[in-house]
C-alpha positions in Angstrom: 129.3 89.5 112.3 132.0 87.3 112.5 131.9 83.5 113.1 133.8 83.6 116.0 131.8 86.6 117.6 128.6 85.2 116.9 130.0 82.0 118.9 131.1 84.0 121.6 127.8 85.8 122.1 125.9 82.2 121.7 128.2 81.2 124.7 127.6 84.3 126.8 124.0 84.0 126.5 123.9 80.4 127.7 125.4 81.2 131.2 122.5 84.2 131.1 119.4 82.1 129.9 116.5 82.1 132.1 114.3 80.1 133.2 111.1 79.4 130.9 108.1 81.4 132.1 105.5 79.2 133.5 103.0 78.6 131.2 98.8 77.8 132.4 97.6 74.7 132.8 95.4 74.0 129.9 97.7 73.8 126.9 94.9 73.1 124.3 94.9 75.9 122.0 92.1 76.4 118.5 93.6 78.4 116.0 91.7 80.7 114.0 93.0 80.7 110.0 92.8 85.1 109.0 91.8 83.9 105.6 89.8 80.8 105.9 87.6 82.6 108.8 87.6 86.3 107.1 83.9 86.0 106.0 82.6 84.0 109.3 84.7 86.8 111.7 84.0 89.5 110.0 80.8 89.5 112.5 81.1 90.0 116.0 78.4 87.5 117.4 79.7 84.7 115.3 83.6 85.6 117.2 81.6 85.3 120.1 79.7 81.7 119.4 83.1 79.9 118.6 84.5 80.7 121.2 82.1 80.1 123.6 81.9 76.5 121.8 85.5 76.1 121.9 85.7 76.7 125.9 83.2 74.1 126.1 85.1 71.3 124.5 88.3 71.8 127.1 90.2 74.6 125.3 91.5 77.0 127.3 93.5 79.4 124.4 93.0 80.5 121.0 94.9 81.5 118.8 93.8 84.5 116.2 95.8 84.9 112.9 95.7 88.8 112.6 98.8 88.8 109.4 98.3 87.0 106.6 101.2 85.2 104.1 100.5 88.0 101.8 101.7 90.8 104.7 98.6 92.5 105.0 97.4 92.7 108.8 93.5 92.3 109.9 94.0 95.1 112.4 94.8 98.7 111.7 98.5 99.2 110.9 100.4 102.2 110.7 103.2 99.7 109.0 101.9 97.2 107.2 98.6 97.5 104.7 95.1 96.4 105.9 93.5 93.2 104.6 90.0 95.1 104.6 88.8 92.8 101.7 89.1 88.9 100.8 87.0 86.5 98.6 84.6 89.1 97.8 83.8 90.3 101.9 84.8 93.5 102.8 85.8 95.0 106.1 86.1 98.5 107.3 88.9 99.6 108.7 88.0 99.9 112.1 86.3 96.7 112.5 88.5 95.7 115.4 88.5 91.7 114.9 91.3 91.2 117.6 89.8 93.8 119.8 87.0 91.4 120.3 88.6 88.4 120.3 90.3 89.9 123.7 87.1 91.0 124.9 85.0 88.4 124.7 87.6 85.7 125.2 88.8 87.3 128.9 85.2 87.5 129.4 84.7 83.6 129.2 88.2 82.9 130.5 89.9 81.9 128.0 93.2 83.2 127.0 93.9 85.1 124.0 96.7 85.1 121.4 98.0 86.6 118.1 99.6 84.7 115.4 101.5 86.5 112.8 103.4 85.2 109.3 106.3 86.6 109.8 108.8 86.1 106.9 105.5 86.2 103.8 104.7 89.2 101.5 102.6 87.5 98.6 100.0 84.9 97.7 101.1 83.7 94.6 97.8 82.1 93.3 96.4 85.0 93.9 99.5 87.5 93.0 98.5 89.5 95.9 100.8 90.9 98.5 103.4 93.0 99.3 105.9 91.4 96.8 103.6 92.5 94.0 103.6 96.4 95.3 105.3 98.0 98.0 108.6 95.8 98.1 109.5 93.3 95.2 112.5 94.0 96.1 112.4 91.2 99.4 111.1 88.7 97.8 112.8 85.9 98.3 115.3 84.9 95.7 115.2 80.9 94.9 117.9 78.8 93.0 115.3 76.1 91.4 116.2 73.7 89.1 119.5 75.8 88.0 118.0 79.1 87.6 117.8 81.8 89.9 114.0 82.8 90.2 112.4 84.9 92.3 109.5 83.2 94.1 106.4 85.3 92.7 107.6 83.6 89.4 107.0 80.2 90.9 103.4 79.7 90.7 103.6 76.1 92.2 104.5 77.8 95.4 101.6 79.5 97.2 103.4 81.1 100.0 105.4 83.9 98.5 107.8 84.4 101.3 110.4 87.2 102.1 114.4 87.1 102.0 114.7 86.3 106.0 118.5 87.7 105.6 117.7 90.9 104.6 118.1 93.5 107.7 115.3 95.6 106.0 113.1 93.0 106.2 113.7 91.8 109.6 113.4 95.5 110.6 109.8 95.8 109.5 108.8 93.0 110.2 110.2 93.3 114.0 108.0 96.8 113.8 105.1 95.3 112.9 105.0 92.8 116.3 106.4 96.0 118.3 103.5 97.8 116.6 100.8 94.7 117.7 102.3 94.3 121.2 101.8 98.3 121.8 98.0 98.4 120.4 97.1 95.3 122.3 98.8 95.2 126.0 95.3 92.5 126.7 96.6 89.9 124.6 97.9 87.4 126.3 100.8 86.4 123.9 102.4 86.4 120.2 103.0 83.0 118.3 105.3 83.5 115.4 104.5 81.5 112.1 107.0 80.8 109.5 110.1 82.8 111.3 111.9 80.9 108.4 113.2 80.7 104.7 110.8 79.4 102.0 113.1 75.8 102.2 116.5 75.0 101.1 116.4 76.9 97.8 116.3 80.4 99.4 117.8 82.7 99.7 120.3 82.8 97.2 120.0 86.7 96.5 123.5 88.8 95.9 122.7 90.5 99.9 122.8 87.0 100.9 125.7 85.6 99.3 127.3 89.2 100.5 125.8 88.2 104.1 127.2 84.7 104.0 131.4 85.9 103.4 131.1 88.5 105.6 129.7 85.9 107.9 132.3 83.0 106.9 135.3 85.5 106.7 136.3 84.8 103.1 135.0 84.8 99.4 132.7 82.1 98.0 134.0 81.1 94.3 131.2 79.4 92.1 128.0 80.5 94.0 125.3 79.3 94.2 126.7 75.9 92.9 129.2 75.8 95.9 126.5 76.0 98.2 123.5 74.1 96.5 124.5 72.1 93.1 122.4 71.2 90.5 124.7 70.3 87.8 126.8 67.1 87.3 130.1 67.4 86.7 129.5 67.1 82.9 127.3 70.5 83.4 124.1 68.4 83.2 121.1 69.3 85.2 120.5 66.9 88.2 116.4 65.9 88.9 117.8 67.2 92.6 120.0 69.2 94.3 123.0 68.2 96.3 124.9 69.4 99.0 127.8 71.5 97.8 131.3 72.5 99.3 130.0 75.3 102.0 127.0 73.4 102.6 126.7 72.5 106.1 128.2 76.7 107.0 125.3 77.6 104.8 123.0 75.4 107.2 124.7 77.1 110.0 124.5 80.7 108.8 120.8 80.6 107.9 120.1 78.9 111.2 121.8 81.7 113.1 120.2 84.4 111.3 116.8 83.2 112.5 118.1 82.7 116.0 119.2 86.0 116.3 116.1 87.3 115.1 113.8 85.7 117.6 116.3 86.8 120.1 115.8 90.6 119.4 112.2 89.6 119.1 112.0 88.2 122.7 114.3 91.3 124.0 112.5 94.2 122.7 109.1 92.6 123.2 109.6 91.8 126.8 110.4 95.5 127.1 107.1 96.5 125.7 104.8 94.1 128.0 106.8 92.1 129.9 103.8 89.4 131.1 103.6 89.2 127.1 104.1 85.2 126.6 106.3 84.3 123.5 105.3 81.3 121.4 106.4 79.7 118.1 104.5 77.2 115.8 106.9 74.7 113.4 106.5 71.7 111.8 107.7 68.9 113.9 110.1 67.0 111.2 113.3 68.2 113.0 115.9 65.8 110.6 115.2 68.0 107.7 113.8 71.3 109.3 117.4 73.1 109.1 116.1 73.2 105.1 113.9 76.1 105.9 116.9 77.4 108.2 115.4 76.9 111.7 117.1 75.1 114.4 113.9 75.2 117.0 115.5 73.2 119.8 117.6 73.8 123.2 121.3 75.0 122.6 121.6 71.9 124.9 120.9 69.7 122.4 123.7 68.7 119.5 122.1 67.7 116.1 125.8 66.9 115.1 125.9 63.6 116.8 122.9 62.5 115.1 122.5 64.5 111.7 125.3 64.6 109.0 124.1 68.1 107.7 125.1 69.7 111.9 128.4 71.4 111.8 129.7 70.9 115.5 128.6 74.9 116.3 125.4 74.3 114.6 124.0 73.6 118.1 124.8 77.2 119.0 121.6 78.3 116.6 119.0 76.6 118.6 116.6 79.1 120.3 113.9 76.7 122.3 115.2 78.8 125.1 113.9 81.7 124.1 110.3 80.8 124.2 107.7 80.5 126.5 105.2 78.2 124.4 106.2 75.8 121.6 103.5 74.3 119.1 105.1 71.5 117.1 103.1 70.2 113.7 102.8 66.6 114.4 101.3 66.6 110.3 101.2 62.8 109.7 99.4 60.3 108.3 100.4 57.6 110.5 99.0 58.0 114.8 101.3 55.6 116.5 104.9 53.7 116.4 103.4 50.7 115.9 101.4 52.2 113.0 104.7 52.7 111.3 105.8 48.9 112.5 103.4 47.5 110.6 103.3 49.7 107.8 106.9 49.2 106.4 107.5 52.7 105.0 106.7 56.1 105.5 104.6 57.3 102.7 101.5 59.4 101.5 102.7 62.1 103.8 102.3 66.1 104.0 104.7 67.8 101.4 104.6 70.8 104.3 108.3 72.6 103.9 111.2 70.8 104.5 109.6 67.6 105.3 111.0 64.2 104.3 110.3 61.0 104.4 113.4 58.9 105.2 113.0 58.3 108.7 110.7 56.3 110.6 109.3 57.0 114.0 109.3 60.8 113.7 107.5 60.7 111.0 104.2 59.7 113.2 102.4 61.6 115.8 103.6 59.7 118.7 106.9 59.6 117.6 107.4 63.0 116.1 106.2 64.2 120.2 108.9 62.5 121.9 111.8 63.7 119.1 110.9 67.3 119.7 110.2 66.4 123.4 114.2 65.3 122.9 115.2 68.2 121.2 114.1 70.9 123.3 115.2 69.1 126.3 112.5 70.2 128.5 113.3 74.1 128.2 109.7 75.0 127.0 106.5 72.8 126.6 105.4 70.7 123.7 102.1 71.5 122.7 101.6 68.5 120.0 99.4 70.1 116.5 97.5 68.3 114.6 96.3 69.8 111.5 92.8 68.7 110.5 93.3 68.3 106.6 96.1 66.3 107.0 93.1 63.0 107.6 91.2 63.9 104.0 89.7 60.7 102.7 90.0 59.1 106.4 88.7 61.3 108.6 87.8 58.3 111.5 92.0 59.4 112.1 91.1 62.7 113.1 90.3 62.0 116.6 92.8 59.6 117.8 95.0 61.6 116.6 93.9 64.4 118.9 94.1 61.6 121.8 97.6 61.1 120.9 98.9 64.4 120.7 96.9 65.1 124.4 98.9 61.8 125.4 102.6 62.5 124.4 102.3 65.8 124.7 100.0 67.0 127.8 98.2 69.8 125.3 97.0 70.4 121.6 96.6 72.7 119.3 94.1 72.0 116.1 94.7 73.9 112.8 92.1 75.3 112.0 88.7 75.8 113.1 87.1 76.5 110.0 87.9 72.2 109.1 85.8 71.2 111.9 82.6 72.7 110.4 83.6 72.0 107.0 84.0 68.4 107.3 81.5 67.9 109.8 84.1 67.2 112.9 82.4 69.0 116.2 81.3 65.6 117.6 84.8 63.8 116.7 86.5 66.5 118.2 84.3 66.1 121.6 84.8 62.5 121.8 88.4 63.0 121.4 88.7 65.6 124.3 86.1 63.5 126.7 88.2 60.3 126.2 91.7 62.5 126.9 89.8 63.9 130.2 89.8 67.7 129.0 85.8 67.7 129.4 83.7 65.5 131.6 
């Protein structure tokens, strides 16, 4: 597609936007983790118990993982392979996890969605996923360090994620939720997780330099160096990378790819249940989130005023419009602005993808609400996360944190669950919720 067309249809679809669907009340969502819960929901009374405990504390949504980073789903795929075994607990294949989940959760009034990983085919401590059988082939191709390396090679990576570029890829992958929104017409909505690149050194694959000039118009000499440089100009190898002469249309390009893709995803799922809400879960460090190629705000709002990486059309790639529910990882060690005030410098942060730590306000949980409160200019609501791991070694942080997000961002969402047992945070969690007014 051709810069200017892909402009033109951005323009066209700004005059036809609607209006975001209203969304319930109670925005406090628990998310269920497929592989740190496999052994725990592998039974149906203990699906049952948590959410019945979870209603009780003021949440009014969950949220069930049901497609792993490794691109096996926990439900019975005619696409995809079936998890039916992890950490030594085996399912059988018609062990209908989500089926319960809907059941039981409508039952107590609760609302019920699906997450899947969208753009993930491998775990690469584990060299397990699709990567390392059916399709090698979409593996993401990274440009680390000078080298071009697929990323089942990089073992310091975990998530072995797929080449979002590649129309194969997006193809299946679209199946797959088409396939989920069919089998389930109960559940209540889909919340996509990691509808991105691995981060800024992917994809440099030959389809995506092919992608890129046909997307540009013209050839790109000296790639990947043009885009992404790693050498000096004495051909020495830099600790880092720097931006390159096509930089900033690279930026663009990747942005717009996922764009489009969540727009085909919100068109074609509508048509299969149209009551079916649409939700998307980022981290909240918008200044360096267009690393992982995902510009997650309103077309409304122009990153080119305020960010030296935003072409002028970059703006064009945002897609907050397109979504009915927005969970944005507020994944920071410090609670407040004042926090940051009085602390000087950002530091001792989550190295989540595509976060930095150059700026100040954003980088806390008050302050990272209100930028993407800014960003999306009001076009869907903020549902502030806070991920419980993120407060290891200080865990009294946990639930102001909770407060805070309830505060700046009228809901919540807490990843995951299976942290709240494990670190003995049941109690925390209620005081948190009593003192936001979610329970009395």
């Amino acid at each position: 597609m051709k810069k200017t067309a892909y402009i033109l249809a951005a323009l066209l679809l700004s005059f036809s936007c609607r209006a975001p669907q209203k969304v319930e009340e109670n925005r406090n969502y628990m998310w269920f983790d497929c592989e740190a819960n496999y052994a725990t929901l592998s039974h149906p009374d203990s699906i049952a118990f948590y959410l019945d405990r979870v209603r009780a504390l003021g949440f009014g949504n969950v949220v069930v993982d049901v497609k792993s980073i490794m691109g096996e789903t926990l439900y019975d795929s005619g696409i995809a392979p079936y998890m039916g075994s992890f950490e030594g607990v085996d399912r059988p294949r018609d062990y209908d996890m989500m089926g319960l989940f809907i059941k039981y959760g409508h039952e107590m009034g609760l609302k019920v969605f699906a997450s899947l990983n969208v753009f993930c085919g491998g775990h690469n401590y584990m060299d397990r996923g699709i990567i390392y059988g059916e399709h090698p082939e979409w593996q993401s191709i990274c440009y680390e360090k000078g080298e071009l390396i697929p990323i089942s090679r990089i073992k310091t990576n975990y998530n072995g994620m797929l080449n979002a570029a590649d129309p194969q890829v997006q193809e299946y992958e679209l199946d797959i939720l088409k396939e989920f929104a069919a089998k389930y017409p109960e559940c209540d909505g889909l919340i996509f997780d990691r509808v991105r690149f691995d981060g800024m050194t992917a994809d440099f694959s030959d389809l995506s330099r092919t992608l890129f000039e046909q997307w540009l118009g013209s050839p790109v000499e000296n790639f990947p160096e043009s885009v992404l440089s790693w050498y000096d100009a004495d051909r020495k190898l830099r600790p880092s990378w720097t931006a390159g002469k096509y930089f900033k249309q690279w930026v663009e390009w990747r942005a717009g790819i996922i764009r489009d893709f969540v727009e085909r995803c919100h068109k074609e799922l509508k048509a299969i249940n149209p009551d079916l809400l649409i939700g998307d879960y980022t981290g909240a460090w918008y200044p360096t989130y267009y690393e992982v190629g995902v510009n997650w705000a309103s077309r409304s709002y122009d990153p080119h005023a305020d960010y030296d990486w935003a072409t002028p059309t970059y703006k064009n790639t945002g897609y907050a419009e397109l979504l009915d529910i927005y969970m944005t990882g507020l994944y920071y060690s410090y609670i407040t602005k004042a926090e940051i005030d009085a602390a000087y410098e950002v530091k001792g942060q989550s190295s989540e993808a595509g976060l930095s730590l150059d700026l100040k306000y954003c980088y806390s949980v008050e302050g990272g609400a209100e930028l993407a409160k800014k960003v999306t200019c009001g076009v869907v609501p903020v549902t502030g996360s806070i991920y419980v791991e993120q407060y290891l070694g200080e865990m009294e942080k946990f639930a102001p944190a909770v407060e805070q997000a309830l505060r700046s961002t009228g809901g919540v969402m807490v990843f995951d669950i299976v942290h709240l047992g494990k670190h003995g945070l049941w109690g925390d969690l209620e005081r948190a919720m009593r003192n936001a007014g979610q329970i009395k």
